[in-house]
N, CA, C and O atoms as CSV, one atom per row, in Angstrom:
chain,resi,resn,atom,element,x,y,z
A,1,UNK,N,N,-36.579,-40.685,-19.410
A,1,UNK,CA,C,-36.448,-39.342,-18.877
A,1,UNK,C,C,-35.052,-39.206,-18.273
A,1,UNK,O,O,-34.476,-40.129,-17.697
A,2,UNK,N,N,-34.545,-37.957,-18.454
A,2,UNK,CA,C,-32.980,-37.773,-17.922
A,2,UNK,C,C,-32.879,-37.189,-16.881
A,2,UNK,O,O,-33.705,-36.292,-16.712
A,3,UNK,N,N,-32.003,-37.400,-15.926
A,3,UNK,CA,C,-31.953,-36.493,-14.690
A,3,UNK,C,C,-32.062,-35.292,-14.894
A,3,UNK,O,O,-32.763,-34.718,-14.061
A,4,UNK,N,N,-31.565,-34.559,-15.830
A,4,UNK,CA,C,-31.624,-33.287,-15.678
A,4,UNK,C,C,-33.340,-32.702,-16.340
A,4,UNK,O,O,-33.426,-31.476,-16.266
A,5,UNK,N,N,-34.359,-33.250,-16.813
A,5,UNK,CA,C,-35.912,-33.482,-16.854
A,5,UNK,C,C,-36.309,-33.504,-15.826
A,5,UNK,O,O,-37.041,-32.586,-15.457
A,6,UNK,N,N,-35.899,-34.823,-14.749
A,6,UNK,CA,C,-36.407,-35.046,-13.710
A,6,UNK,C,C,-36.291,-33.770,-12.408
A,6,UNK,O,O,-37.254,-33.286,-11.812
A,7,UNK,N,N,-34.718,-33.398,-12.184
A,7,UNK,CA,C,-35.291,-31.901,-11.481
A,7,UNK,C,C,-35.618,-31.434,-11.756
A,7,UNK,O,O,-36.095,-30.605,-10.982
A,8,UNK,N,N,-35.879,-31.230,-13.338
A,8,UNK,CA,C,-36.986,-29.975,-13.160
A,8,UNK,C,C,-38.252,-29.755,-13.097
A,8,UNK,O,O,-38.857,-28.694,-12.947
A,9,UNK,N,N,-38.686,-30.987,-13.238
A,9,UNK,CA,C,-39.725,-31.607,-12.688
A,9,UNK,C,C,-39.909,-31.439,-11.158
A,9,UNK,O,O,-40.922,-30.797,-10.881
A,10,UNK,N,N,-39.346,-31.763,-10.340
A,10,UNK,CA,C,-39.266,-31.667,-9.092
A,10,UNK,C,C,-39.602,-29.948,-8.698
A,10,UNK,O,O,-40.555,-29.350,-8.198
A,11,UNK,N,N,-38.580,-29.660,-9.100
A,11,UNK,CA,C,-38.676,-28.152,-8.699
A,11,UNK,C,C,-39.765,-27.308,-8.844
A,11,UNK,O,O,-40.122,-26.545,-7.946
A,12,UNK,N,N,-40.569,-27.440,-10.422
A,12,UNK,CA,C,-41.298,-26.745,-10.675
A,12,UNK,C,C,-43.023,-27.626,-9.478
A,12,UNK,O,O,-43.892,-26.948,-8.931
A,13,UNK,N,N,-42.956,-28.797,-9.465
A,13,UNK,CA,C,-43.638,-29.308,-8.398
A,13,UNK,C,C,-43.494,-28.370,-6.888
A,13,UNK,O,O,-44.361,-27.602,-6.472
A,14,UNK,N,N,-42.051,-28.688,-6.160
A,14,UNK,CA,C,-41.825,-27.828,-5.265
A,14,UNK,C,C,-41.841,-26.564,-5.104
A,14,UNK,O,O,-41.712,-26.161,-3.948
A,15,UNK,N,N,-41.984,-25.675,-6.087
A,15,UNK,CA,C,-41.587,-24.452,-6.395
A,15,UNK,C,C,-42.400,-23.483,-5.110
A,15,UNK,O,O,-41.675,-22.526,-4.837
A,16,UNK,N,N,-43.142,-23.485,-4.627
A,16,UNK,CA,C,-43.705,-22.569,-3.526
A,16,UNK,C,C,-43.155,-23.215,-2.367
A,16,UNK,O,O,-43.046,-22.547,-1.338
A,17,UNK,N,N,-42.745,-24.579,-2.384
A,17,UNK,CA,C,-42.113,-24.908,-1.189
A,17,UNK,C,C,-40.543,-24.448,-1.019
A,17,UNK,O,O,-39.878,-24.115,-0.039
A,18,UNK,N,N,-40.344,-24.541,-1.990
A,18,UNK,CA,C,-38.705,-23.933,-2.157
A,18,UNK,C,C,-39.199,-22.117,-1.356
A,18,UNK,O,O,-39.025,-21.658,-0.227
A,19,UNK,N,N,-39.721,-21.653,-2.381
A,19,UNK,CA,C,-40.316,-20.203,-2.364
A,19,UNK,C,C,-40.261,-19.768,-0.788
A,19,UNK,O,O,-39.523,-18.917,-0.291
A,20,UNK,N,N,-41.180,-20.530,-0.178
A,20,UNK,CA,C,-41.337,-20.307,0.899
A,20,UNK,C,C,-40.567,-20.531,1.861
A,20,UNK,O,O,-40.689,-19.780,2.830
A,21,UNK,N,N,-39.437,-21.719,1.926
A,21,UNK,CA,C,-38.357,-21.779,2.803
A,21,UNK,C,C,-37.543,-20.383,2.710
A,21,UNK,O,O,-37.331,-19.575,3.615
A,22,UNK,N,N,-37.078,-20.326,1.101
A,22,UNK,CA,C,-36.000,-18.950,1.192
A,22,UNK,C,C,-36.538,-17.799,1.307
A,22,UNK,O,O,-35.746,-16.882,1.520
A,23,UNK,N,N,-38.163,-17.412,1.204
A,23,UNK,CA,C,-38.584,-16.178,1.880
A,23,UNK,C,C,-38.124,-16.393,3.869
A,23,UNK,O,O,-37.507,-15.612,4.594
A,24,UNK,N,N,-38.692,-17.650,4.171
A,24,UNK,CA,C,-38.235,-17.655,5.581
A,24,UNK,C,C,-36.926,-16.711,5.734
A,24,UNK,O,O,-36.683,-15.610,6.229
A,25,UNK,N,N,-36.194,-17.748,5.031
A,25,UNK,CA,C,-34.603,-17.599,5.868
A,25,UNK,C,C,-34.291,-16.161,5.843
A,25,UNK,O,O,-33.830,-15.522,6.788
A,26,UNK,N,N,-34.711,-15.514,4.166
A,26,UNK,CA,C,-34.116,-14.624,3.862
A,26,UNK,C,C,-34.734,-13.226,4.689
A,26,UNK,O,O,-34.092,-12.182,4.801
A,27,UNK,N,N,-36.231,-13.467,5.279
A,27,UNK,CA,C,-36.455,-12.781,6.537
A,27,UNK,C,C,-35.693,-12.814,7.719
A,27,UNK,O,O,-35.455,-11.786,8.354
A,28,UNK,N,N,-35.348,-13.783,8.013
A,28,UNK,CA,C,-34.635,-13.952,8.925
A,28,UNK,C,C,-33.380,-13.547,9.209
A,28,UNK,O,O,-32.921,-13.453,10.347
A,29,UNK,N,N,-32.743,-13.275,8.077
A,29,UNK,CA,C,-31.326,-12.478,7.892
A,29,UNK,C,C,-31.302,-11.499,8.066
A,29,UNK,O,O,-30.340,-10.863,8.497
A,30,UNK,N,N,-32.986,-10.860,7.611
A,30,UNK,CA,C,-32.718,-9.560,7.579
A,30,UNK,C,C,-33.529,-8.876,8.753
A,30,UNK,O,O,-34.635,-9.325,9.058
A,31,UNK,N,N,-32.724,-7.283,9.721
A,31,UNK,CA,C,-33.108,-7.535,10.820
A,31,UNK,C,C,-34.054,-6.119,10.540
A,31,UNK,O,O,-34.862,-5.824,11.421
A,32,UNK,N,N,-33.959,-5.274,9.364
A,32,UNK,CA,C,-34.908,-4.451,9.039
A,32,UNK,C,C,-35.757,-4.073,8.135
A,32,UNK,O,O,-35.646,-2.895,7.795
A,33,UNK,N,N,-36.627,-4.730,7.597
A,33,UNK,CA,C,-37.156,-4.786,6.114
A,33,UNK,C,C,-37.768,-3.363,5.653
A,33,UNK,O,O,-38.791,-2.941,6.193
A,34,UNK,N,N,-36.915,-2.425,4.340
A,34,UNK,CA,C,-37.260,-1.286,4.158
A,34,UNK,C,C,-37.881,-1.255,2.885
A,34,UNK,O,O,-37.601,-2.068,2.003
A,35,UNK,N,N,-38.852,-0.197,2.733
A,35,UNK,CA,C,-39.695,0.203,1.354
A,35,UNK,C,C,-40.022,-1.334,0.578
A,35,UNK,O,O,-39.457,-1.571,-0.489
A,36,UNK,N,N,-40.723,-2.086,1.030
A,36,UNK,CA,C,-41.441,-3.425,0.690
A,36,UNK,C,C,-42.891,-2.942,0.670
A,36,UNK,O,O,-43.679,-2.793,1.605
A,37,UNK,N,N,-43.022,-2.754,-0.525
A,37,UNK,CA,C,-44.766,-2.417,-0.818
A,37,UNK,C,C,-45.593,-3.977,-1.309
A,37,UNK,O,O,-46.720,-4.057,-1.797
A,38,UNK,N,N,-44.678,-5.081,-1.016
A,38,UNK,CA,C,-45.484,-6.102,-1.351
A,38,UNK,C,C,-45.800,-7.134,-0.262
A,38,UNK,O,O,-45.021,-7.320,0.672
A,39,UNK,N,N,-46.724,-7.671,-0.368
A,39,UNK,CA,C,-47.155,-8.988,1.143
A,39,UNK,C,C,-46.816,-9.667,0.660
A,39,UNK,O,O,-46.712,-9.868,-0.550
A,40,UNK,N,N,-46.358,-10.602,2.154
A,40,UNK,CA,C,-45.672,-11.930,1.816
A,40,UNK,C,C,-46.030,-12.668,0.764
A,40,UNK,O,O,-45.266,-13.538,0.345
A,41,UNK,N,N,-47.106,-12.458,0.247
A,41,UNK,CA,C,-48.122,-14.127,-0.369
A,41,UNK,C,C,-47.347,-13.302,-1.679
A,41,UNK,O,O,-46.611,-14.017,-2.358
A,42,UNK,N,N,-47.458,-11.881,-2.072
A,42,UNK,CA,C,-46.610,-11.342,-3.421
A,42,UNK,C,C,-45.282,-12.067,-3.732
A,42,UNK,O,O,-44.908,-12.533,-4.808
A,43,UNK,N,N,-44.661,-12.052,-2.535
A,43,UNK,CA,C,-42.699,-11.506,-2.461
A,43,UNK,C,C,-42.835,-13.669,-3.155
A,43,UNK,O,O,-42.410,-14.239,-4.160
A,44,UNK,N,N,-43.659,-14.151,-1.897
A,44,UNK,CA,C,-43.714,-15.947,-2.336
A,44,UNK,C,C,-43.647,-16.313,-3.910
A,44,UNK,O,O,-42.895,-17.029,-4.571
A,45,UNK,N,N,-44.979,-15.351,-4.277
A,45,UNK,CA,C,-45.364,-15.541,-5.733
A,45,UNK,C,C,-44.169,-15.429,-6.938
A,45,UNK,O,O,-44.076,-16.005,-8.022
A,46,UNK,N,N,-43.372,-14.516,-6.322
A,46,UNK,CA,C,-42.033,-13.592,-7.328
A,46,UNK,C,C,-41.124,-14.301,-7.322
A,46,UNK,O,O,-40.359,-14.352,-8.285
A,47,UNK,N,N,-40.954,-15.094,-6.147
A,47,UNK,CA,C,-39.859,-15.983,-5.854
A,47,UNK,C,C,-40.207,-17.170,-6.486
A,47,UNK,O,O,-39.378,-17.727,-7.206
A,48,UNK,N,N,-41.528,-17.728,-6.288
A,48,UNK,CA,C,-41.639,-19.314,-7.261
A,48,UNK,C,C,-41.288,-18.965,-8.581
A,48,UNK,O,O,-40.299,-19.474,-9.108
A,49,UNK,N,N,-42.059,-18.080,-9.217
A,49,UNK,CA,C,-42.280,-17.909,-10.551
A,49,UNK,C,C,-40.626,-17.581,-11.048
A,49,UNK,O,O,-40.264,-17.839,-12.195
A,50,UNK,N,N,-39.844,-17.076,-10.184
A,50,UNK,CA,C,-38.066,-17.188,-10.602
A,50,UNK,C,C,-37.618,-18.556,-10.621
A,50,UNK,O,O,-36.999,-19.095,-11.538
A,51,UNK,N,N,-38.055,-19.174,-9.316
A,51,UNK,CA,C,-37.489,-20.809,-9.021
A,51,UNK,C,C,-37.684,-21.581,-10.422
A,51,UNK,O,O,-36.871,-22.009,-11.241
A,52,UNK,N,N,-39.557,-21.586,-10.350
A,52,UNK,CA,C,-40.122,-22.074,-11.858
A,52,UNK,C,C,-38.518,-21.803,-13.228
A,52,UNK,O,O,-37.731,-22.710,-13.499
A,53,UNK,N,N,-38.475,-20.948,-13.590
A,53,UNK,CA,C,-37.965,-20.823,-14.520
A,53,UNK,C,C,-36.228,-21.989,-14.466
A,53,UNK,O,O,-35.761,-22.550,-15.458
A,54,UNK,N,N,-35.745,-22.034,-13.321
A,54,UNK,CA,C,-35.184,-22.783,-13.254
A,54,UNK,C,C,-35.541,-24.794,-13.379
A,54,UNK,O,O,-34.804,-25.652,-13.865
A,55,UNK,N,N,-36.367,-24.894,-12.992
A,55,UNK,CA,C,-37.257,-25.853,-13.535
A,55,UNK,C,C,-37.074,-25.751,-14.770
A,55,UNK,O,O,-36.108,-26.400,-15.173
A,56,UNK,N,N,-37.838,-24.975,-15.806
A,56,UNK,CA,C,-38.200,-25.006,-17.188
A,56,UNK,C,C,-36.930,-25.285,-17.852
A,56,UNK,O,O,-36.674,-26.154,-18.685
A,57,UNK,N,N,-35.968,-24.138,-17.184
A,57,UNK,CA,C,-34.414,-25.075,-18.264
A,57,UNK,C,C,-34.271,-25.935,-17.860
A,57,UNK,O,O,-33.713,-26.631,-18.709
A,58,UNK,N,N,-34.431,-26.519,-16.904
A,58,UNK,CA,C,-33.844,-27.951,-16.966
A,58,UNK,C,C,-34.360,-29.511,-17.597
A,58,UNK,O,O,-33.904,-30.566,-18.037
A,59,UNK,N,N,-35.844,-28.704,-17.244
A,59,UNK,CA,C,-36.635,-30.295,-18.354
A,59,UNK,C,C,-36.811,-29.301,-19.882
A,59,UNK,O,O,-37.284,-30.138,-20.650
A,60,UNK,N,N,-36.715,-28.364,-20.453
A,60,UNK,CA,C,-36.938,-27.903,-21.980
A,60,UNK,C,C,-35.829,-27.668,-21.954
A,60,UNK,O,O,-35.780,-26.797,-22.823
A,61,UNK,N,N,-34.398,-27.838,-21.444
A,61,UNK,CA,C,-33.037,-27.404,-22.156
A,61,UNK,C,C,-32.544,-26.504,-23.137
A,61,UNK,O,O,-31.861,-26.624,-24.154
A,62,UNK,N,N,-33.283,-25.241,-22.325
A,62,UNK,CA,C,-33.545,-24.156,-23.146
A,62,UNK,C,C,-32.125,-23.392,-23.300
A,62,UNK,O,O,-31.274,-23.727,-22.476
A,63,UNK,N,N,-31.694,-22.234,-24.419
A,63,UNK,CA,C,-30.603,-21.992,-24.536
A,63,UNK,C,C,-30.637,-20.902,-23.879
A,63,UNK,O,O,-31.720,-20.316,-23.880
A,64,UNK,N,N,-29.300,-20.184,-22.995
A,64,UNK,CA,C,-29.121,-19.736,-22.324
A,64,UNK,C,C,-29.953,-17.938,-22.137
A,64,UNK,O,O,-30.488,-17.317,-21.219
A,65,UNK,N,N,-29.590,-17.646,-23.822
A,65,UNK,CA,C,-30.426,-16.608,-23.841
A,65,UNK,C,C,-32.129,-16.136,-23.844
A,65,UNK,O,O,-32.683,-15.063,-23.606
A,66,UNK,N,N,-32.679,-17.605,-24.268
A,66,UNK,CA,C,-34.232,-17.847,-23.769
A,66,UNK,C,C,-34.364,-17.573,-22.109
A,66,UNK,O,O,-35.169,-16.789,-21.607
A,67,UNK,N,N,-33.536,-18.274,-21.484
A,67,UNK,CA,C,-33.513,-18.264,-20.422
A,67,UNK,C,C,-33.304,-17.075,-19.347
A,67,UNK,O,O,-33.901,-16.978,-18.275
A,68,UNK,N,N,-32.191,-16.066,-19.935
A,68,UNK,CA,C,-31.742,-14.797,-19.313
A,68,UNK,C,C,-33.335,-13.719,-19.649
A,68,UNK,O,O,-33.705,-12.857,-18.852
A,69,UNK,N,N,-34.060,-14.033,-20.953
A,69,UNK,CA,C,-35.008,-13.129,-21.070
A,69,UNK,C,C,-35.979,-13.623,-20.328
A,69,UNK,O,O,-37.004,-12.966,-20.143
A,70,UNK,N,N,-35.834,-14.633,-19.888
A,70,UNK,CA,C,-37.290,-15.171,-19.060
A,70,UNK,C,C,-36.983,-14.226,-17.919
A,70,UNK,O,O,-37.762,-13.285,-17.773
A,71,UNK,N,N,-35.967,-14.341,-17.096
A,71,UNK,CA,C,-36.081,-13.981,-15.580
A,71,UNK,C,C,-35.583,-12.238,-15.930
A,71,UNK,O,O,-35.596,-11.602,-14.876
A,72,UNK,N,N,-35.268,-11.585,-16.845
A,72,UNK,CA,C,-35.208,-9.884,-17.291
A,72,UNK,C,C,-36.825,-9.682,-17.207
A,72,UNK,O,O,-37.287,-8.690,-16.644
A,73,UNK,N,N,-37.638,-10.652,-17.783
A,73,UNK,CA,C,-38.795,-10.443,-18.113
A,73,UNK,C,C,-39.656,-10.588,-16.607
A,73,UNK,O,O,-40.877,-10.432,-16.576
């Protein structure tokens, strides 16, 4: 297995933990949150499932444009 398999392995493992740190922070930056029709457990969900995809290229070494339609999609 190659390093670049192995994070993405990792990541897609971590992926709600990642998720959930940068929902923290990125609350935290912000000091007024406007027109958010989604709950946290949503905004978490939107954010792994982006992280995920970073995972996936890295262990399927997918070509760039597989990749741009994943996260358009």
């Amino acid at each position: 297995m190659d390093n670049l398999h192995f994070l993405g392995e990792k990541i897609l493992e971590k992926k709600y933990e990642i998720a959930k740190m940068v929902h923290t922070n990125r609350l935290a930056d912000l000091k007024e949150v406007k027109d958010i029709n989604l709950t946290n457990e949503e905004i978490i969900e939107l954010r792994a499932t982006f992280i995920s995809y970073f995972g996936q290229a890295l262990m399927e070494k997918n070509d760039q444009k597989t990749i741009f339609d994943q996260i358009v999609k």
